[in-house]
C-alpha positions as CSV (number, residue, x, y, z in Angstrom):
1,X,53.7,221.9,58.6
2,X,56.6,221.3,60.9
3,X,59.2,224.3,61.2
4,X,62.5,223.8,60.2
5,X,65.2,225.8,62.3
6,X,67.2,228.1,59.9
7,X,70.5,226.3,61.1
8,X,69.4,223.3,60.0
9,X,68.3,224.6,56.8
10,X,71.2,226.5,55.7
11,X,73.1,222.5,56.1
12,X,70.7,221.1,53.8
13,X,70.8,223.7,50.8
14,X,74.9,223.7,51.5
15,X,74.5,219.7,51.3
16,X,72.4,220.2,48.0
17,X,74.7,222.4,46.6
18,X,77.9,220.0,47.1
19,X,75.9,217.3,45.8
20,X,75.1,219.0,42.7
21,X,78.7,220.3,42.2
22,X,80.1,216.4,42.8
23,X,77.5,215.6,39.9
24,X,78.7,218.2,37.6
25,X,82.3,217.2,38.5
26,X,81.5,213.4,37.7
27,X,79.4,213.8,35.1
28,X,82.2,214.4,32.2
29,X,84.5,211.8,33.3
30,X,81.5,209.3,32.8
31,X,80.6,210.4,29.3
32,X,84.4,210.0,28.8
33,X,84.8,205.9,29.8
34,X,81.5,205.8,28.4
35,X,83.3,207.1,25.3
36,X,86.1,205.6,25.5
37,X,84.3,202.1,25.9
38,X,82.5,202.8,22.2
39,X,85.5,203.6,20.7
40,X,87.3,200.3,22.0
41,X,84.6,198.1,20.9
42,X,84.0,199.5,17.4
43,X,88.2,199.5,17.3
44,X,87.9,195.5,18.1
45,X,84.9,195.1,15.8
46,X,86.6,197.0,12.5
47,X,89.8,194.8,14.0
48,X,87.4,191.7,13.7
49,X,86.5,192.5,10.3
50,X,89.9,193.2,8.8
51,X,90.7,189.7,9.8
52,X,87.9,187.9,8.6
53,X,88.5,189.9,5.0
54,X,92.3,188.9,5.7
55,X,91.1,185.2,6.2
56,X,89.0,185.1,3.2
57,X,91.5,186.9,0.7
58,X,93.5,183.9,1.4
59,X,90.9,181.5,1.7
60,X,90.1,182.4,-1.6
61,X,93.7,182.6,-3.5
62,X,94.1,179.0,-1.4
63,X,91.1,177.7,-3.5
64,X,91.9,178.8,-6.8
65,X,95.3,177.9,-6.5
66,X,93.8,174.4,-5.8
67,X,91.6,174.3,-8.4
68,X,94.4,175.3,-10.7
69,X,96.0,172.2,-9.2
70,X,93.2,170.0,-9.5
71,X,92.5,170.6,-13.0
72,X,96.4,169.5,-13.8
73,X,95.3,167.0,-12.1
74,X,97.8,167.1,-9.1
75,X,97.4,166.0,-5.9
76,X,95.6,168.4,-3.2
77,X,97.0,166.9,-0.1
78,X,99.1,169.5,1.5
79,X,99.3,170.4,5.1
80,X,99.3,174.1,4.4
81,X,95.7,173.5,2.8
82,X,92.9,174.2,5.6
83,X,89.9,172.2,5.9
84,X,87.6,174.7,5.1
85,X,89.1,175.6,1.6
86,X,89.0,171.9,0.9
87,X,85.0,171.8,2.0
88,X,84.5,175.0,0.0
89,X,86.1,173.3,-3.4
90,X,84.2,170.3,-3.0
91,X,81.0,171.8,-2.6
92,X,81.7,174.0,-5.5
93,X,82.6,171.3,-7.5
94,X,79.4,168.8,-6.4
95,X,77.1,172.0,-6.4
96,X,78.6,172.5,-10.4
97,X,78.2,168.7,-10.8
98,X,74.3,169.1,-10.3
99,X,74.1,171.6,-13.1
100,X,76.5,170.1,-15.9
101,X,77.7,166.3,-14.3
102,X,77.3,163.0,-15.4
103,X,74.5,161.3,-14.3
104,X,73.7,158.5,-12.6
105,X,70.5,157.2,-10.9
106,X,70.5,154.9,-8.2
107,X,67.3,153.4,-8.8
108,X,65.7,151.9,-5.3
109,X,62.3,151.1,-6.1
110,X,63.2,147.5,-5.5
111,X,64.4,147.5,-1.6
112,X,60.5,146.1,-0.1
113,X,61.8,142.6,-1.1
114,X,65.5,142.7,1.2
115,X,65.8,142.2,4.5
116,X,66.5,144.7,7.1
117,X,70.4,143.4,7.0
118,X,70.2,144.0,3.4
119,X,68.8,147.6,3.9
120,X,71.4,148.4,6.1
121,X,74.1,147.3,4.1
122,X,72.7,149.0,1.1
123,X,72.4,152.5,3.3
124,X,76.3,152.1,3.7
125,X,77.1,151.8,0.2
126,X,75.3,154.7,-0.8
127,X,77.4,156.4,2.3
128,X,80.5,155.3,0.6
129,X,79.2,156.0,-2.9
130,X,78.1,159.7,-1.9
131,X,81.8,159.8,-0.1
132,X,83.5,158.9,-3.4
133,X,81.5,161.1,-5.5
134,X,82.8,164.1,-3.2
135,X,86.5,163.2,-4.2
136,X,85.9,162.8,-7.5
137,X,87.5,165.4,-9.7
138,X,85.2,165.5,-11.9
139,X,81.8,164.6,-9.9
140,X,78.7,162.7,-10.6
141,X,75.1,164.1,-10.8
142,X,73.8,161.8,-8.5
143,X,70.2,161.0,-7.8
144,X,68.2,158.5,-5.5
145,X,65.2,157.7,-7.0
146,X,61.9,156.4,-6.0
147,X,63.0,157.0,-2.7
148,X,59.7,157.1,-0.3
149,X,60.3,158.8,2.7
150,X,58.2,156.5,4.4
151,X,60.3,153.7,3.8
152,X,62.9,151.6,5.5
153,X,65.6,152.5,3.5
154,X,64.8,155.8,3.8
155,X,65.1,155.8,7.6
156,X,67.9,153.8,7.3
157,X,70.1,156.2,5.7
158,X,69.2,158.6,8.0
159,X,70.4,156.6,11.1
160,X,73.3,155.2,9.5
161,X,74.6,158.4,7.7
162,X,75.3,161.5,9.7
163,X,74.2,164.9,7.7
164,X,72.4,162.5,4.9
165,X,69.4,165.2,4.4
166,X,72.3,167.9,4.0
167,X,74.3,165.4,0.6
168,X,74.5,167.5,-2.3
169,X,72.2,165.1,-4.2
170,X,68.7,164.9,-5.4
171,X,66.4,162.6,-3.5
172,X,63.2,162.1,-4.5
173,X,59.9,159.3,-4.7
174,X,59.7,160.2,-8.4
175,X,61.3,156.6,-11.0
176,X,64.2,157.9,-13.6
177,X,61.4,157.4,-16.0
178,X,59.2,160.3,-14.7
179,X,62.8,162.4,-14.7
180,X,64.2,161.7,-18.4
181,X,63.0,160.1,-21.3
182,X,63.8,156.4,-22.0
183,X,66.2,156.4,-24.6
184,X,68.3,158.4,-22.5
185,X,68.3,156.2,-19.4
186,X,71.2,153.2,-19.9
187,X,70.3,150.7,-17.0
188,X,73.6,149.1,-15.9
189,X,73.0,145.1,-15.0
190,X,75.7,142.1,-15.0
191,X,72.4,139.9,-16.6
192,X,72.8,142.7,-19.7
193,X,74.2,141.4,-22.7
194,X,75.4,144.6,-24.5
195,X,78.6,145.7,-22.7
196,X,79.2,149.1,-21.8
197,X,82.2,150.4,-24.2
198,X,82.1,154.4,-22.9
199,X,80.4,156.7,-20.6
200,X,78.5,159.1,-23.2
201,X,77.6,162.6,-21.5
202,X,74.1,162.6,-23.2
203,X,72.9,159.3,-21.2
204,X,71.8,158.8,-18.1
205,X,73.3,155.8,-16.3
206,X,71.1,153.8,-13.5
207,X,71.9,151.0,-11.0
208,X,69.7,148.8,-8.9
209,X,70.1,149.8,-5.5
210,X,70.3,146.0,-4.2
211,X,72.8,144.5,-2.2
212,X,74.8,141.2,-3.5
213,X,72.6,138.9,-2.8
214,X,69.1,140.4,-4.4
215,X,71.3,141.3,-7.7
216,X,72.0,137.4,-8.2
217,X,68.2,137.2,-8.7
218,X,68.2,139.2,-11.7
219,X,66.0,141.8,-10.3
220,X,67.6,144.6,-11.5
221,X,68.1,142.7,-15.0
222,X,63.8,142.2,-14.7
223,X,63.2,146.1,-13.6
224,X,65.2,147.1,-16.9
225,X,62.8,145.7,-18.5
226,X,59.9,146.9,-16.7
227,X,60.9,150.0,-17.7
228,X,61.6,148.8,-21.6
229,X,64.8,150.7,-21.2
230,X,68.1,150.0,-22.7
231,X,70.5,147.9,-20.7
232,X,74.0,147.4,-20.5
233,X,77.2,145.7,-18.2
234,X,80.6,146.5,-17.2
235,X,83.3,145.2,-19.6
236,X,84.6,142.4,-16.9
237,X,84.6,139.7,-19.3
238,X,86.5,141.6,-22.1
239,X,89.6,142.6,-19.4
240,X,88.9,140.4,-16.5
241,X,89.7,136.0,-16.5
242,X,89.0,133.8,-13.6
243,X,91.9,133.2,-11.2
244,X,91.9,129.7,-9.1
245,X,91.7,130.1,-5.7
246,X,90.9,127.9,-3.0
247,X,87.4,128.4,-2.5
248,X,86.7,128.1,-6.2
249,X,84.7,131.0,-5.7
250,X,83.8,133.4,-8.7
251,X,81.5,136.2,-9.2
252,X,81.0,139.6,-11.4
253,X,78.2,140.5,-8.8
254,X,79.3,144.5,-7.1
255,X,78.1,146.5,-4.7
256,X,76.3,150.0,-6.0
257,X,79.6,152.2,-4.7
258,X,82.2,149.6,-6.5
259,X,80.3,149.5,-9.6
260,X,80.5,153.9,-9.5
261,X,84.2,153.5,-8.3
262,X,84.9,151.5,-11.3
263,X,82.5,154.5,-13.7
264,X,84.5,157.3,-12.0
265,X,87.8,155.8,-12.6
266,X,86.8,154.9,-16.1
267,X,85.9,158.7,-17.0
268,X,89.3,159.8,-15.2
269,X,91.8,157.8,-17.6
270,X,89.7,156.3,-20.1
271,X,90.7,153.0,-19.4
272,X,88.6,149.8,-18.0
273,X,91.5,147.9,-17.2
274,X,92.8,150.7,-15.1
275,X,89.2,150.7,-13.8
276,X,88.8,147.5,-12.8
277,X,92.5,146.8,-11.8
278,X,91.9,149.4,-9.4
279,X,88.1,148.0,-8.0
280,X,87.3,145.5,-8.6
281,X,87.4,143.0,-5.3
282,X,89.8,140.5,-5.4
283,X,88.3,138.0,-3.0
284,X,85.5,138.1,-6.1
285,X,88.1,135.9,-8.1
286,X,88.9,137.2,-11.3
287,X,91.9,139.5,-12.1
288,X,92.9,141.6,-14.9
289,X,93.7,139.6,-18.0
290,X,97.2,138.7,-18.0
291,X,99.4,135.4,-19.6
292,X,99.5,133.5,-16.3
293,X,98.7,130.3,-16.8
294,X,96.8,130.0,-13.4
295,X,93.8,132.0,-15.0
296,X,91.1,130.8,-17.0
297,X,88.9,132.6,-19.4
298,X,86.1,134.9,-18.1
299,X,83.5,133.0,-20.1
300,X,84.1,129.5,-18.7
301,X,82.6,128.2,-16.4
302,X,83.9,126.5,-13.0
303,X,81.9,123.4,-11.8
């Protein structure tokens, strides 16, 4: 082993010793940023709390107040109302609409016989039907039956509708048959003789999911019947006549959404001619019954 001079060694402990007193001297002031940076970011995380709490207090007094609101039936649009309050009410209200709703099937065992324009349209009426449903006050139990996940309209949807796995409505391949019994099912159909007088809590209401030009085949009139279920129509005739118009164009035939625009309305007021006043298309050609002599009864027919 080499010899180290004493000079030399009497630098390196005196270098040792300095380093280990520069250590000792640093030492505490790290532990105290160290410190210091702990208490800073448990200070900003209890901050972050507070707020959130804060945030959802007011959240919360925002939404009952609106539900308050909505019950006296006043209108929720006000600036000072965020949209997440609004999202929160209305999945409250769809989410309560599952358990003790109205309900309604939209039966759409029936969509191998449209085309793929047909399909489409279909997928955006159940889009807009879904879209009422969710400003309803009082919201449907909705349900899309005999909906095969294999199938066109199926996919459809999917493409059309952004978030349409996510509706707060049950989907499923199962008929309304296999879900309730058949004297509670009431199948709606413009072919049905019986008219539909009132929206009864205890029945479960159905329409074909077919698009206007399927429905004037009676194909939703003929699946009632396959299912030996009870049928009914929308009062049109009884508060609707014919107007004249230059096409000479009439027809009771609706799309799925107008014909649950027209329900939802309905079981708001109570009244079918505010109902259909409100819904009903006018290019269709009839009008709420009135004395103008320019309309013609519902009944009669235009050659």
């Amino acid at each position: 082993m080499a010899h180290v001079p004493e000079q030399l060694s009497g630098v390196s402990e005196l270098m040792d010793l300095l380093h280990i007193d520069l250590e000792t001297e640093d030492k505490p002031g790290r532990e105290d940023a160290l410190y210091s940076r702990n208490v800073q970011r448990k200070q900003r995380h209890w901050e972050r709390q507070v707020a959130a709490k804060k945030s959802k207090r007011k959240e919360e007094k925002q939404r009952r107040k609106l539900s308050r609101r909505q019950e006296s039936g006043k209108d929720l649009s006000s600036p000072q109302v965020t949209k997440r309050v609004l999202k929160a009410i209305t999945k409250e209200r769809l989410a309560e609409a599952q358990s003790t709703g109205l309900r309604l099937c939209v039966d759409l065992s029936m969509t191998d016989s449209m085309s793929d324009k047909e399909i489409s349209r279909l997928a955006g009426q159940l889009r807009r039907l879904y879209g009422s449903n969710r400003k309803a006050a009082r919201p449907f139990h909705l349900l899309l039956t005999d909906l095969r996940r294999d199938s066109r309209v199926y996919r459809e949807c999917i493409r059309m509708n952004d978030g349409f796995l996510n509706y707060m409505m049950d989907i499923t391949e199962e008929s309304c048959l296999d879900l309730f019994p058949a004297e509670a099912l009431v199948y709606l159909s413009p072919d049905a003789e019986e008219v539909l007088e009132t929206v009864d809590a205890d029945k479960v209401y159905v329409l074909g999911g077919l698009v206007d030009e399927s429905i004037q085949k009676k194909l939703s009139f003929s699946r009632a019947r396959e299912l030996s279920v009870h049928m009914a129509r929308l009062p049109i005739d009884e508060h609707m006549v014919k107007k004249n118009n230059a096409k000479n164009f009439h027809s009771k035939i609706l799309a799925v959404n107008q014909v649950f625009d027209i329900l939802v309305t309905f079981c708001d007021t109570g009244s079918w001619t505010e109902a259909l006043q409100t819904w009903f298309p006018q290019g269709k050609g009839y009008v709420v019954t009135t004395d103008d002599s320019t309309s013609l009864p519902a009944t009669q027919t235009l050659d």
